[in-house]
N, CA and C atoms as an extended XYZ file, in Angstrom:
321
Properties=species:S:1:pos:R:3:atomname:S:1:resname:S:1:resid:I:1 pbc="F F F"
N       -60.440       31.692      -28.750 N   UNK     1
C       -60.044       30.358      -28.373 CA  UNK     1
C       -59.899       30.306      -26.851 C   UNK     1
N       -60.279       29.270      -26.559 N   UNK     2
C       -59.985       29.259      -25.031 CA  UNK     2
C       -58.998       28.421      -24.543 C   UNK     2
N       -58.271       28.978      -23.338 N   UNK     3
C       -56.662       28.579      -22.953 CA  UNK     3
C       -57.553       26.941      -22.609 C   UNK     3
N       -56.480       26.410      -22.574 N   UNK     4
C       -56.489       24.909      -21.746 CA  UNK     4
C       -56.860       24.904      -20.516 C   UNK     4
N       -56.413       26.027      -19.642 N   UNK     5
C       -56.939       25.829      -18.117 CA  UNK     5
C       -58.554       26.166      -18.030 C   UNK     5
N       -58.801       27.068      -18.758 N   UNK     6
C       -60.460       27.183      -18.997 CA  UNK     6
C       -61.016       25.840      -19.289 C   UNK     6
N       -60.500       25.507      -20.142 N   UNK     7
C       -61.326       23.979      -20.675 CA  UNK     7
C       -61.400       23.389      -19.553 C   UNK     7
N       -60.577       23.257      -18.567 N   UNK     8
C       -60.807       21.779      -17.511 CA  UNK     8
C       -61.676       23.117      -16.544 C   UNK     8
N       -61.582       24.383      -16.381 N   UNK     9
C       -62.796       25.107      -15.293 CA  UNK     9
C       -64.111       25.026      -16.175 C   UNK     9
N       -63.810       24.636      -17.472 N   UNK    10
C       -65.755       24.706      -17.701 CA  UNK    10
C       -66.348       23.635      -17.669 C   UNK    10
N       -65.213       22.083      -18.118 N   UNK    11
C       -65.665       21.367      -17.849 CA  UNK    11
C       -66.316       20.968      -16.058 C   UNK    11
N       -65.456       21.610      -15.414 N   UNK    12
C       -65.667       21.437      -14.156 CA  UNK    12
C       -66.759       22.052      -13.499 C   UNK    12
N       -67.699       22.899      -14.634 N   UNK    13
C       -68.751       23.060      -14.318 CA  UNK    13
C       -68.530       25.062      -14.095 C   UNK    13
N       -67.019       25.680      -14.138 N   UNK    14
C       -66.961       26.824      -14.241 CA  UNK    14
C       -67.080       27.783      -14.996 C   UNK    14
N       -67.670       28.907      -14.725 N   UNK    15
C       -67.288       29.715      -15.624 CA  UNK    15
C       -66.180       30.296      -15.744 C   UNK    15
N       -65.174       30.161      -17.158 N   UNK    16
C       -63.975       30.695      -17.062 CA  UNK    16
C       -63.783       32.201      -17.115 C   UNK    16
N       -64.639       32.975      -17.163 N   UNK    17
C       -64.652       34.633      -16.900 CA  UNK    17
C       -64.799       34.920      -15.800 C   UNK    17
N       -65.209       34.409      -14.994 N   UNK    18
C       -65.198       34.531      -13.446 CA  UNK    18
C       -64.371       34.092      -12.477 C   UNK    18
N       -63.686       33.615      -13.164 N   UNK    19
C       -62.164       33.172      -12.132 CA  UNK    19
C       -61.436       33.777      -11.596 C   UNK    19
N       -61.084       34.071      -10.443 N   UNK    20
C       -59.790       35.202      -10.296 CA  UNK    20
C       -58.775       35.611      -11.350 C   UNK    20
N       -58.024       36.070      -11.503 N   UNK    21
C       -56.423       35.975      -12.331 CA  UNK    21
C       -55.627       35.245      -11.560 C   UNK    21
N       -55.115       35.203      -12.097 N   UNK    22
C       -53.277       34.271      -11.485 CA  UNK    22
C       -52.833       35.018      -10.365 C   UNK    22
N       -52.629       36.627      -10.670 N   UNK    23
C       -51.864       37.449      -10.002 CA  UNK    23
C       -52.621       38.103       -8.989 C   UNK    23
N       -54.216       38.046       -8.749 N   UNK    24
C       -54.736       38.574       -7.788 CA  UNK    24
C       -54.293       37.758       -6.384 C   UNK    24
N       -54.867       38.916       -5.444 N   UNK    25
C       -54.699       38.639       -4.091 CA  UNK    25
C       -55.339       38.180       -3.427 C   UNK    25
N       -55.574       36.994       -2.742 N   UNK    26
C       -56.596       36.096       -2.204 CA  UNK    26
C       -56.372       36.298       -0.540 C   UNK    26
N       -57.673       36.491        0.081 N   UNK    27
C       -57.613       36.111        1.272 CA  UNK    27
C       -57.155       34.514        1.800 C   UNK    27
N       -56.748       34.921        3.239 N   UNK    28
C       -55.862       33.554        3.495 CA  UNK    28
C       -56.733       32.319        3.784 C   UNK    28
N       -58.167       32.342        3.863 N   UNK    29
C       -58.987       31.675        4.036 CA  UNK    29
C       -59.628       30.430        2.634 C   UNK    29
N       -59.152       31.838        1.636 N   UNK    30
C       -59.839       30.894        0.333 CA  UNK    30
C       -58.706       30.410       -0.416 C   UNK    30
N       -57.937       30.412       -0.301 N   UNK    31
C       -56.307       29.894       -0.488 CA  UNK    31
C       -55.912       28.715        0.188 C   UNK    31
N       -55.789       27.788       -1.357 N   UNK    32
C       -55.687       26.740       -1.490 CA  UNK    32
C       -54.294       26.180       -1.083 C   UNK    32
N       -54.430       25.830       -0.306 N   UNK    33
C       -52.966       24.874        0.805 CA  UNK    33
C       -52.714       23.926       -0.070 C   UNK    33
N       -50.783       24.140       -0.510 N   UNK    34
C       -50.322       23.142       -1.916 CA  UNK    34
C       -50.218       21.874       -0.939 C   UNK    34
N       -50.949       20.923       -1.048 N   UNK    35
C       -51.272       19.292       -0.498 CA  UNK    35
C       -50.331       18.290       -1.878 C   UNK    35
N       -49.030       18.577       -1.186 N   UNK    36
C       -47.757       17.447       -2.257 CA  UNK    36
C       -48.251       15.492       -1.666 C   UNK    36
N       -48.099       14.735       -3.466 N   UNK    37
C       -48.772       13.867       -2.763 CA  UNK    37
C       -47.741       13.109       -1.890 C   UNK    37
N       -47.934       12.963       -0.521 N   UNK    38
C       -46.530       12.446        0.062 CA  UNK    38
C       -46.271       10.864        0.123 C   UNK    38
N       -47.403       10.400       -0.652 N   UNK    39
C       -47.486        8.802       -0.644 CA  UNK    39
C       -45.763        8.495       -1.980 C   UNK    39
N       -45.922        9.249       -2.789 N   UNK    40
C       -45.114        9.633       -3.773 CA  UNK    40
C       -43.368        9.791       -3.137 C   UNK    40
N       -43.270       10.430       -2.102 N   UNK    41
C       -42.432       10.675       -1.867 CA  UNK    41
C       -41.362        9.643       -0.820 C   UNK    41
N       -42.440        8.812       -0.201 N   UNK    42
C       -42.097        8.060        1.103 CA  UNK    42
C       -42.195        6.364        0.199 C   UNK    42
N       -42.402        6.610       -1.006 N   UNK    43
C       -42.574        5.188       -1.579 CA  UNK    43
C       -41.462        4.289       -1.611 C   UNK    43
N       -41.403        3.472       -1.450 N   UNK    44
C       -39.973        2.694       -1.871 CA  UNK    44
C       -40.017        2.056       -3.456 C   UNK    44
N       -39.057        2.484       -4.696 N   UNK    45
C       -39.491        1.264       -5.603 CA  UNK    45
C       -38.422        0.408       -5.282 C   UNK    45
N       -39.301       -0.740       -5.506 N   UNK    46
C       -38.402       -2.239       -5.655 CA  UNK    46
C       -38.603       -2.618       -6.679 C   UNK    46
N       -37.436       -2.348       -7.271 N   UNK    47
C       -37.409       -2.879       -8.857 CA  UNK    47
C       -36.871       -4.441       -8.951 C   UNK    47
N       -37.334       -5.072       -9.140 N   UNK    48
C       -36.647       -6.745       -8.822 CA  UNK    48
C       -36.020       -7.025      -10.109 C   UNK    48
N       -35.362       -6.377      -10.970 N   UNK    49
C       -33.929       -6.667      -11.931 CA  UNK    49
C       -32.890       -7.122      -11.131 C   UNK    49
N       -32.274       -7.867      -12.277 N   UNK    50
C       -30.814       -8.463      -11.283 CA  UNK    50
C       -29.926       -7.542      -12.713 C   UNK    50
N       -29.024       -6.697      -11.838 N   UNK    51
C       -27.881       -6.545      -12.789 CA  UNK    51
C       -26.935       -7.327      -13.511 C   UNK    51
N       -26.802       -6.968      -14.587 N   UNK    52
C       -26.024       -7.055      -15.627 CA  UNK    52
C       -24.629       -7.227      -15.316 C   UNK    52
N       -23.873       -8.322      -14.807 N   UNK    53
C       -22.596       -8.597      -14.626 CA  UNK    53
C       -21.622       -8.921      -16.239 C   UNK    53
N       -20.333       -8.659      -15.772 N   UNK    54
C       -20.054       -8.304      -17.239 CA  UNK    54
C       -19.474       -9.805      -18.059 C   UNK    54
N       -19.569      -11.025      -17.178 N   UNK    55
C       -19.482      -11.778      -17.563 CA  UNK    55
C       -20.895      -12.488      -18.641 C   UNK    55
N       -21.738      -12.039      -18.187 N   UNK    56
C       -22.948      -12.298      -18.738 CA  UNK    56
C       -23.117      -11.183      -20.325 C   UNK    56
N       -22.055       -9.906      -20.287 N   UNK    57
C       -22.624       -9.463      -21.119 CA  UNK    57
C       -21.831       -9.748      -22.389 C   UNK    57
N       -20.750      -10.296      -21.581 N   UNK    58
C       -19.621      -11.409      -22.643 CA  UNK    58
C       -20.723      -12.325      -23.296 C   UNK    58
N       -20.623      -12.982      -22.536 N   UNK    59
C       -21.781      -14.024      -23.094 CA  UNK    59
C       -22.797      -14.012      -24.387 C   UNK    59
N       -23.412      -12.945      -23.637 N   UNK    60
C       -24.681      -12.123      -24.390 CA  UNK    60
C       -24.319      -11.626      -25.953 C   UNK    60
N       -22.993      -11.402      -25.903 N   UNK    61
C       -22.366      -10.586      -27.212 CA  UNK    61
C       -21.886      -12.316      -28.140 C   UNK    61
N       -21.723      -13.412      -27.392 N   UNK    62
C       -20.938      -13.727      -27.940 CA  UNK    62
C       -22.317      -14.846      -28.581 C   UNK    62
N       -23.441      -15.184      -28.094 N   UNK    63
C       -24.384      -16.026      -28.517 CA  UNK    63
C       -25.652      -15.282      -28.994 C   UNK    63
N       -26.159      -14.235      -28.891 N   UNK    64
C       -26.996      -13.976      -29.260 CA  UNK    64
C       -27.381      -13.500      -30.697 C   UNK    64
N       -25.908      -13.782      -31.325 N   UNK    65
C       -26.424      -13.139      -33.111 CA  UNK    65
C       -26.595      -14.570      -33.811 C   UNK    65
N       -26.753      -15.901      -33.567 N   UNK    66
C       -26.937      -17.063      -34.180 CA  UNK    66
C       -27.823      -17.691      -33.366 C   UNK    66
N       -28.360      -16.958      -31.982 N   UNK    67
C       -29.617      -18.058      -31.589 CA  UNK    67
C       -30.803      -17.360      -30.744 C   UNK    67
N       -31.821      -18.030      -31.479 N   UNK    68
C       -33.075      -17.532      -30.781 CA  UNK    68
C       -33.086      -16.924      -29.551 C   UNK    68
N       -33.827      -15.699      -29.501 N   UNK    69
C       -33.799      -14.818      -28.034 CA  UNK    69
C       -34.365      -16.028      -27.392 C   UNK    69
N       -35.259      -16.619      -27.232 N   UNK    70
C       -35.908      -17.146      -26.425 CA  UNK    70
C       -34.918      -18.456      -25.543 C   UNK    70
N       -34.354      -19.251      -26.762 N   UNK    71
C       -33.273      -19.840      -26.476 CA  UNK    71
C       -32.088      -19.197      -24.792 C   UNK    71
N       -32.039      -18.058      -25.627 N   UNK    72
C       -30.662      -17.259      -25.065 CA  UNK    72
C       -31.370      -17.181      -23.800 C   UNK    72
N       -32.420      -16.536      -23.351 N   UNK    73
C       -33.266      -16.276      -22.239 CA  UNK    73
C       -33.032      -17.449      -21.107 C   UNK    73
N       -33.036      -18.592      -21.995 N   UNK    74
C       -33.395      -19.750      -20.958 CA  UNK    74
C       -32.165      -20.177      -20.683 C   UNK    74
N       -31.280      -19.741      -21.275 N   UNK    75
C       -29.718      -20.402      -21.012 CA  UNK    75
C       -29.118      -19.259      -19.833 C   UNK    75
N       -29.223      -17.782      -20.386 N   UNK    76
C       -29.382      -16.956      -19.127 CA  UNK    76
C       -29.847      -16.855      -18.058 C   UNK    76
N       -31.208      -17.672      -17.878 N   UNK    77
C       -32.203      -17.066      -16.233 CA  UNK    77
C       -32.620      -15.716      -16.682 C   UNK    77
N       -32.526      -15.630      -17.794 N   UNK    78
C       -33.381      -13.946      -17.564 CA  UNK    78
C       -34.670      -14.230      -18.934 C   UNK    78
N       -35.432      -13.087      -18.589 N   UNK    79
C       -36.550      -12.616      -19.471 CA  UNK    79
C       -36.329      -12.690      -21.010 C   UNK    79
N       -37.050      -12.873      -22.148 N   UNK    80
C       -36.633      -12.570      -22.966 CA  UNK    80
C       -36.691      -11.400      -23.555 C   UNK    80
N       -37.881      -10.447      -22.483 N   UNK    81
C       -37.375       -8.590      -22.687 CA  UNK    81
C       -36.161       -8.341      -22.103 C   UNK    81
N       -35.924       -8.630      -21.284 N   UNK    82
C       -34.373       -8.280      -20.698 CA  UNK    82
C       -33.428       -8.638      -21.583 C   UNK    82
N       -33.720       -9.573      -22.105 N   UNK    83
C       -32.620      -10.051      -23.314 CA  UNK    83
C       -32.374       -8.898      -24.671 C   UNK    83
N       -33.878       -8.860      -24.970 N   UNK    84
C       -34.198       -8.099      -26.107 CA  UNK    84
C       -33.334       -6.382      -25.721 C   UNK    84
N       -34.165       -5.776      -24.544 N   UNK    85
C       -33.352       -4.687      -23.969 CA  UNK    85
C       -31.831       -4.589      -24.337 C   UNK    85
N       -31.293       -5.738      -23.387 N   UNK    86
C       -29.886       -5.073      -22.848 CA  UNK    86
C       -29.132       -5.200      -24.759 C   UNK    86
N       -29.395       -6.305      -25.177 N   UNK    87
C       -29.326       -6.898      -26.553 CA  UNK    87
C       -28.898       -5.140      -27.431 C   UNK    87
N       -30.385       -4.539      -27.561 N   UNK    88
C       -30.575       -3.140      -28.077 CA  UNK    88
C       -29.337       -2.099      -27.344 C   UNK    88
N       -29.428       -1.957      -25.937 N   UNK    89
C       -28.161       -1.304      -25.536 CA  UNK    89
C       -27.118       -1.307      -26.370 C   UNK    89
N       -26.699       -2.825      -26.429 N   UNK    90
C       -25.569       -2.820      -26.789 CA  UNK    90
C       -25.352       -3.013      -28.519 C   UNK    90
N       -26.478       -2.840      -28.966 N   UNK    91
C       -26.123       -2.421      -30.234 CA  UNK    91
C       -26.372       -3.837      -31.250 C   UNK    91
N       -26.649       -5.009      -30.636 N   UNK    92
C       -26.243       -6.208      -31.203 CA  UNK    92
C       -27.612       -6.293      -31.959 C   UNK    92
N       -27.353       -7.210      -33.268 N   UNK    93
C       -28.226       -7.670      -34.227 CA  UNK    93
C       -28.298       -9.118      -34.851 C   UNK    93
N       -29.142       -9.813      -35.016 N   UNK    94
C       -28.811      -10.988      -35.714 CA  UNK    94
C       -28.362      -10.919      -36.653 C   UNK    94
N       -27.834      -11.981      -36.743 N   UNK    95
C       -26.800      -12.176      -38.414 CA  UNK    95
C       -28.231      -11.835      -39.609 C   UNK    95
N       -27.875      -12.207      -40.950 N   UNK    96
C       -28.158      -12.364      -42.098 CA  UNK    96
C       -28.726      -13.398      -42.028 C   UNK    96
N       -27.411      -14.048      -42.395 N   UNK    97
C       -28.144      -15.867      -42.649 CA  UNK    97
C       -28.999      -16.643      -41.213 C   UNK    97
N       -28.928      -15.661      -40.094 N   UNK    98
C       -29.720      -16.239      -39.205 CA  UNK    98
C       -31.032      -16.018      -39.786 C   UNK    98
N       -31.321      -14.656      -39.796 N   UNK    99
C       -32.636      -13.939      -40.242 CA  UNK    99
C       -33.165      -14.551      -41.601 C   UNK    99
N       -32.758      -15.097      -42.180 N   UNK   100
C       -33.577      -15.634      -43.800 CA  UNK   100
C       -33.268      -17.138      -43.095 C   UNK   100
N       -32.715      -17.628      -42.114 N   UNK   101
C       -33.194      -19.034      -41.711 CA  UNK   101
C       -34.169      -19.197      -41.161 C   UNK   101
N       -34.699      -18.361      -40.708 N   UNK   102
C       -35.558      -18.168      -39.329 CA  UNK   102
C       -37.176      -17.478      -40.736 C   UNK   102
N       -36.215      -16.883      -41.931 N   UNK   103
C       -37.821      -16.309      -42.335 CA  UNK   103
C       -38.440      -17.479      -43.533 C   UNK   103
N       -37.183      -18.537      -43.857 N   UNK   104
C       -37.734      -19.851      -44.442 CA  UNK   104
C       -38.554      -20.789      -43.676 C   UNK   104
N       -38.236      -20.550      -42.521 N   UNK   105
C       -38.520      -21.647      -41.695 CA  UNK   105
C       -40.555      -21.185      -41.159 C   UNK   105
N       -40.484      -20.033      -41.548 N   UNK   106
C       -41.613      -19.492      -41.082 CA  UNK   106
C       -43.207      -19.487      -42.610 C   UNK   106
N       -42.600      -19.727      -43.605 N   UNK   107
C       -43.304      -20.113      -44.842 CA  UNK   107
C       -43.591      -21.354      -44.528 C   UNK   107
């Protein structure tokens, strides 16, 4: 069987019996300089979420098991994945009788 690193040297056109080993000693010439990608490192993310204030998550607990995410979304200013998300965090579920209102209404 051949290791995984062979597979990408044969695809690459190598032969994997002819490769150095791991542990041999390479002149300093054919020795590959580790090039880190530094675009990676100097990046800024800007994540444009607005946090979760805890008045909102009052809120969130206190309307979202009797009314449509989508509803809730628009009464919030937020997404209705963000809704769905923080929703899951915290554990919350629609009612019963919401869910068989919502699955009559869909027949």
């Amino acid at each position: 069987m051949v290791r995984r690193t062979n597979r990408r040297r044969i695809a690459r056109g190598r032969n994997y019996k002819t490769t150095r080993p791991r542990n041999a000693r390479t002149n300093s010439r054919t020795t590959r300089t580790n090039t880190s990608r530094s675009w990676n490192k100097t990046r800024k993310t800007n994540y444009s979420f607005k946090p979760w204030t805890p008045s909102e998550i009052k809120t969130l607990r206190k309307i979202f098991r009797d009314t449509p995410t989508k509803d809730v979304a628009k009464k919030m200013g937020r997404t209705v994945s963000s809704i769905q998300g923080k929703a899951g965090d915290l554990g919350l579920r629609k009612t019963a009788s919401y869910m068989k209102k919502m699955r009559k209404g869909w027949f």
